[in-house]
Structure formats: C-alpha cells, structure tokens
C-alpha positions in Angstrom: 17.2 -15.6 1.9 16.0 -12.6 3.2 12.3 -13.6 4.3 10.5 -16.6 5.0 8.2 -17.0 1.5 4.6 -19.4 1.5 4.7 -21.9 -0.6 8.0 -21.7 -2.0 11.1 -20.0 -1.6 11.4 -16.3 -3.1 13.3 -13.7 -1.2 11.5 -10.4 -0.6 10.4 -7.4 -2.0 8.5 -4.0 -2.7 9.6 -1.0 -4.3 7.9 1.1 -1.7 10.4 3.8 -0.4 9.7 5.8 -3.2 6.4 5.7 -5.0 5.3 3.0 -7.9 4.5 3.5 -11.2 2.7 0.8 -12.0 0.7 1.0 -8.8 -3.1 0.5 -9.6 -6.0 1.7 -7.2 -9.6 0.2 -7.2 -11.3 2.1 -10.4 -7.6 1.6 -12.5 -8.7 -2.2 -13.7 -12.3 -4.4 -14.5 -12.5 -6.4 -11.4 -14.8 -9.6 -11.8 -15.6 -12.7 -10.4 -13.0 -15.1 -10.0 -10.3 -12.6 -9.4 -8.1 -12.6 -6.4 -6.8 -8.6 -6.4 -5.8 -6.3 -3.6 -8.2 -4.1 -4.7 -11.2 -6.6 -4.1 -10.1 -6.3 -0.6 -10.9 -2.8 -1.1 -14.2 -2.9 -3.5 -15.6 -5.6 -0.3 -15.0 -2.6 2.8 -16.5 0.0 0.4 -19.9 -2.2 0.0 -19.5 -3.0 3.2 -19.3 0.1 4.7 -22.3 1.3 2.4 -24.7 -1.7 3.6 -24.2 -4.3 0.5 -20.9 -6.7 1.3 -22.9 -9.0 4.3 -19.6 -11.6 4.6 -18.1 -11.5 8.0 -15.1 -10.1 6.6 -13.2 -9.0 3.2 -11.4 -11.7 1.6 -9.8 -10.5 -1.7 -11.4 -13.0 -3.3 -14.2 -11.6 -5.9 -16.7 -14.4 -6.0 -20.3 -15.3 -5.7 -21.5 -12.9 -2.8 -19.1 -9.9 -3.8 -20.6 -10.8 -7.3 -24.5 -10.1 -5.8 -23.3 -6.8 -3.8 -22.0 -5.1 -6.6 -24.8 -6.0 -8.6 -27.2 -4.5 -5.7 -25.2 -1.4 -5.5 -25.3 -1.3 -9.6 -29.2 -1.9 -9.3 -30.0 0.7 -6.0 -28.1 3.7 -8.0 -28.6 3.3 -11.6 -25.6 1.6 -13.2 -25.9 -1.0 -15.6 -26.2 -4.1 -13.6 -23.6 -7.1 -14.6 -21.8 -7.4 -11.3 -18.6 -6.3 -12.8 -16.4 -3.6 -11.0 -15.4 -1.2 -14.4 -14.9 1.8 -13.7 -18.1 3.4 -13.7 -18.8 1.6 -10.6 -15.8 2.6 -9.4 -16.4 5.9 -9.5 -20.1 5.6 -8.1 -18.9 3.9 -5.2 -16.2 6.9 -4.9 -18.9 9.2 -5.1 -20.5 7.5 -2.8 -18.3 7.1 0.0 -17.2 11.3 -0.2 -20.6 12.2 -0.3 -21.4 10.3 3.0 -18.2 11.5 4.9 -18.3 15.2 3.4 -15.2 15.5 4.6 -11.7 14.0 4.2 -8.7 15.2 6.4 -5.6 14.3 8.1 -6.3 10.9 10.1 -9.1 9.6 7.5 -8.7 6.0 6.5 -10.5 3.9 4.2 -11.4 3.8 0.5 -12.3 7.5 0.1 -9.0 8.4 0.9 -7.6 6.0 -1.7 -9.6 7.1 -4.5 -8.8 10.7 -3.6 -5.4 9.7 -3.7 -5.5 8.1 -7.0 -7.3 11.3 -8.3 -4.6 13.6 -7.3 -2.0 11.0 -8.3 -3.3 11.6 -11.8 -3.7 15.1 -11.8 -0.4 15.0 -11.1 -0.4 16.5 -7.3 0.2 13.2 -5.3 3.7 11.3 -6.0 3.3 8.7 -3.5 1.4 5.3 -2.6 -1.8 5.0 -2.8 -2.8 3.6 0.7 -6.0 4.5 2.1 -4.5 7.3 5.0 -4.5 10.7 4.8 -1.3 11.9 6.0 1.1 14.5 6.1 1.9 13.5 2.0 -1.8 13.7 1.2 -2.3 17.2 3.3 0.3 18.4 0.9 -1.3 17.5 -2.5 -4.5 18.8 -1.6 -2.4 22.0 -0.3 -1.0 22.1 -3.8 -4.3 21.4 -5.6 -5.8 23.9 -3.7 -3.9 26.3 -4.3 -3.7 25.8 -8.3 -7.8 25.9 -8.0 -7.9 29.5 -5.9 -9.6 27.3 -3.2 -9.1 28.0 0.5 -5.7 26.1 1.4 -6.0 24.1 4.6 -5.2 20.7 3.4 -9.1 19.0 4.2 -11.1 17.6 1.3 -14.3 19.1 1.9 -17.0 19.9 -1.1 -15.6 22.4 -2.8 -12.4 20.9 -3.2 -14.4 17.6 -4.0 -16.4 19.3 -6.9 -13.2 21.2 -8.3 -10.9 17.8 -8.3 -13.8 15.8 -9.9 -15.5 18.3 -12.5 -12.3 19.4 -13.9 -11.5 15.3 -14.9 -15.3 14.8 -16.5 -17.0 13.3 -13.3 -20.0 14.7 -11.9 -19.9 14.3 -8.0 -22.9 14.8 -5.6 -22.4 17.1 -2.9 -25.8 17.9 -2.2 -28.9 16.3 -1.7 -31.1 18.3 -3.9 -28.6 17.2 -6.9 -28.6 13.3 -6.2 -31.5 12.6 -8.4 -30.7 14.1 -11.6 -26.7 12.9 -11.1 -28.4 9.7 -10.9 -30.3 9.6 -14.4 -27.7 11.0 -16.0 -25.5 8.2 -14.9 -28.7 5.7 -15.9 -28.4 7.2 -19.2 -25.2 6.8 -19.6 -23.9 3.5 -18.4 -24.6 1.0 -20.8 -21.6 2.7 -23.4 -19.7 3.2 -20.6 -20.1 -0.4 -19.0 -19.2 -1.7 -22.6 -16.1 0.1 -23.4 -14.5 -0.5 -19.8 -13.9 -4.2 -20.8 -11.7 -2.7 -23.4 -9.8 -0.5 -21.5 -7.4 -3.0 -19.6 -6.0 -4.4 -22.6 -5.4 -0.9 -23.8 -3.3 -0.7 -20.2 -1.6 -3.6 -20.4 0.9 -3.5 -23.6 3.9 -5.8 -23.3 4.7 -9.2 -23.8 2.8 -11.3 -22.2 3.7 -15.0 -20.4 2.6 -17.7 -18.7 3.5 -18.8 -15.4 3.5 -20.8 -12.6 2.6 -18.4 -9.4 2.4 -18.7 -5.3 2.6 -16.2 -2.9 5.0 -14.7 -0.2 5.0 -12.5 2.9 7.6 -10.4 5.3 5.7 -11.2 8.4 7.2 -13.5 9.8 10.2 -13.3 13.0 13.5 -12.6 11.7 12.5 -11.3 8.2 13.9 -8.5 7.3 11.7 -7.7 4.6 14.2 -6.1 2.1 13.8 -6.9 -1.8 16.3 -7.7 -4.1 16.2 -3.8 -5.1 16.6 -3.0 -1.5 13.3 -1.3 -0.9 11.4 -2.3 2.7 8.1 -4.3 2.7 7.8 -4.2 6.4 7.4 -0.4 6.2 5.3 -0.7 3.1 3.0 -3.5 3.3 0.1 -2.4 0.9 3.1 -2.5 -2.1 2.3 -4.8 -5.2 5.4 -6.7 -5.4 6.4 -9.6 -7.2 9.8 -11.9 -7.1 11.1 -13.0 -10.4 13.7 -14.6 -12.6 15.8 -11.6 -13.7 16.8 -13.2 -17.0 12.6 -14.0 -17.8 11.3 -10.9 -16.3 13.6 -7.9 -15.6 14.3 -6.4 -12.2 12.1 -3.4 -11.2 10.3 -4.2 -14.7 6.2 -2.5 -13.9 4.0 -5.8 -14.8 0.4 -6.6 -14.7 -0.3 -10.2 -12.8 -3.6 -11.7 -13.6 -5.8 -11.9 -10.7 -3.2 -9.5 -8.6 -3.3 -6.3 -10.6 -0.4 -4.4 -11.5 2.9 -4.6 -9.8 6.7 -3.9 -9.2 9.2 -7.0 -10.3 11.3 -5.7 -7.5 12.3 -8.8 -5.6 14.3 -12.4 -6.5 14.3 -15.8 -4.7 16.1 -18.8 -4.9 13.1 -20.8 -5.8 12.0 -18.5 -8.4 13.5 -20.1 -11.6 12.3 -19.5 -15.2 8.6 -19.0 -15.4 8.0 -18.7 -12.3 6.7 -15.5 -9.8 6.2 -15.4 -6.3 3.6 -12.3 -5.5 3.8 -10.5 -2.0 0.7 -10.3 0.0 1.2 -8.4 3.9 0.1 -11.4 6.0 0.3 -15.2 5.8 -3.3 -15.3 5.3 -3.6 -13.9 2.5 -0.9 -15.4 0.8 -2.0 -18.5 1.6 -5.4 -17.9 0.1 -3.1 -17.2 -3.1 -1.6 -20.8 -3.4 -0.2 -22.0 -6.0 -1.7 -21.7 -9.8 -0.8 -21.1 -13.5 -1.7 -17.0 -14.2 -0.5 -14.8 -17.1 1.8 -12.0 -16.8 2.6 -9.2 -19.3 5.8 -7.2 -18.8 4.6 -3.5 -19.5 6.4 -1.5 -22.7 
C-alpha cells in the first residue's frame, strides 16, 4: 500500500509528471447541478471572485446556490438562463475574468490562467497540466504563440495577445469598454442554439464503453504516504491531477476515462480494495474526498 485511501483501500496515483490527455478544464464538459467535479471548484472561485458565488467557501459540489449564481451571471450578461455551466458560459466567465485582470503573467493564479491554459493547450502551444499558475511552462507557450502571431514576445498575456488567441478560435473577447455592449447582444442573439447543442457535445466526447460502478474516494495527504501510482507518477507533486485507481483486468492501466460527476481522468493507479467494478478517485485533501463517499457512478473507458 503506497498511501492511506478514504473509504477504502486503493493505492495511489496520478499520471502527472508528464502532461494528461484526457485532462479536462472548466468550459471542456456541461456542468450541472448535482455534480461533484473539480472543475465546480473552479466555476464557484470564478463567480465568486466576480460578485455571484455568496457560500463561505467552494465546495465542488454544484448544487442549489451554485445553481442560482450561474443563473445570475447567465441573466446579468445575456446568456440564456438555465443554470447550466455549457460552454458558452464557460467562455463568458473566461472573458470575463481576462477582461477584469487585463493582464496575465508569470505569478498569476486563478481561473483566468486555467482557461488560458486550456486555450493554448488546444492550439497546440501548451503540453502540460492545466493548473491555474502561470509559470515558467506557461511563459513559454505564450512565447511560442507570440511569436507564431508577429506579436511582441515577452511571455505576458495582455490584450493583444488576448484578442489574437481568442479571434483566431471563433470567440469574440472584450478588451475594451466601448465594445462590451454589442459583444453582449451578439452573445444574446446567439445563445439559445448554442445553449441547446452543448448538452450534445459531451456524449460526442465521451466514446467508449461505458460501466457501472461502485466509487469512493482517496488522497496522498496523509504522513508517510508516498503518493506514487501504480504507473509510478507522483501525486504529492501534482495534486490538481484527475486520477482514478482501478481493476486492471475491468479498466486498463493508464486507460484516459470519463467518471460521472468527476470529469475526465487518468486510470493510472491500483489498490488492493479495488476489485471488479470498482474505482477509487483521487481528490488532494481528505476533505474533499470525504465529501466524495461512497456511491454507484458510470464510467466510460475512452476509444
């Protein structure tokens, strides 16, 4: 046994030392009430940080009061309101968040910084996790994308790199106030058929066989863990990694998976509990894998 596990008995793991595929950032999946998702965690701060998430703190839990903030937010700045996180939401609240910071650069933390990430991660400049700091990785891929735009290479997000990473991928961005009202109706306009077809668009992510299980949750943090999967990638230095421990012979090692109510994930770990049709999922502290417990959840194994 490698590390101490909540609720049962898996053994640890990430695949984090080098980046994940399958590794999903807030605007990747629908998120909706009753949905437990790292990403929740990350939709609360962003609401909260704007003025609509009034809970003491982020839970990762999407329910009743995470439901009414987004449904604000989708009321306050023209989005169809249904208190569902697709991703035109998504990208609002991105949008959002750059437009009030103006300005991203090496020591910026926070959601911003993970949807830039995830922007340059599909662009193909950023080929590592997607975790919310802007480090020396990150001042690299904008470097790169800079320099494949003719913009002036110094590594900080500011708006001209903004408006060229966004308007080349379909996106209009807002990075001036004279422009906020008409970005506004256009997005009025258009968010109903957008709204509609984003329910549509996780099932056309998530191809594979698909089972049932029975699912609890695990952590590294604990004294005398070591934190090391089954793969032998670290969870102690990568704690924001979507991990899962399996049965090899149900679900195959370092097989990318989507978890339902987690999000996508890395079967990178094993445990001796973990028999048959049965996951543990990793979460960075005993809190939140407690919140987890223990419940039946579906799991498709991604072609």
């Amino acid at each position: 046994m490698l590390k101490k596990v909540i609720a049962t008995g898996a053994i640890t793991g990430v695949i984090m030392g080098s980046p994940i595929v399958g590794e999903a950032a807030l605007g990747d999946h629908t998120l909706k009430q009753g949905m437990w998702d790292k990403d929740v965690h990350q939709l609360q701060q962003s609401l909260k940080d704007k003025g609509y998430f009034h809970y003491t703190k982020t839970t990762g839990y999407y329910g009743d009061i995470t439901t009414a903030s987004v449904k604000d937010f989708q009321k306050k700045n023209g989005l169809k309101v249904d208190g569902i996180t697709g991703k035109q939401t998504a990208e609002a609240l991105l949008q959002s968040s750059l437009n009030k910071s103006n300005l991203l650069q090496q020591g910026s933390k926070g959601y911003a910084v993970s949807g830039l990430q995830s922007e340059l991660k599909d662009q193909g400049f950023y080929n590592y996790t997607v975790d919310g700091i802007y480090g020396p990785v990150t001042v690299r891929a904008v470097k790169a994308f800079q320099t494949a735009k003719g913009i002036g290479i110094d590594g900080i997000t500011g708006p001209q790199t903004i408006k060229a990473l966004y308007s080349d991928n379909g996106v209009r961005v807002k990075t001036e106030v004279q422009s906020a009202a008409p970005a506004q109706k256009t997005a009025t306009a258009s968010a109903p058929k957008a709204e509609a077809q984003e329910t549509k668009a996780p099932a056309q992510k998530k191809q594979g066989k698909t089972i049932s299980v029975e699912s609890t949750a695990y952590t590294a943090s604990c004294n005398g863990c070591s934190g090391v999967t089954a793969n032998g990638t670290n969870l102690k230095s990568n704690p924001n990694a979507k991990v899962i421990a399996v049965d090899p012979d149900v679900i195959p090692l370092n097989s990318k998976v989507y978890v339902e109510g987690y999000g996508y994930a890395t079967a990178a770990d094993t445990g001796g509990a973990i028999n048959g049709n049965r996951i543990d999922v990793f979460y960075p502290s005993k809190d939140t894998a407690n919140q987890w417990g223990r419940k039946t959840v579906k799991v498709t194994v991604l072609d």
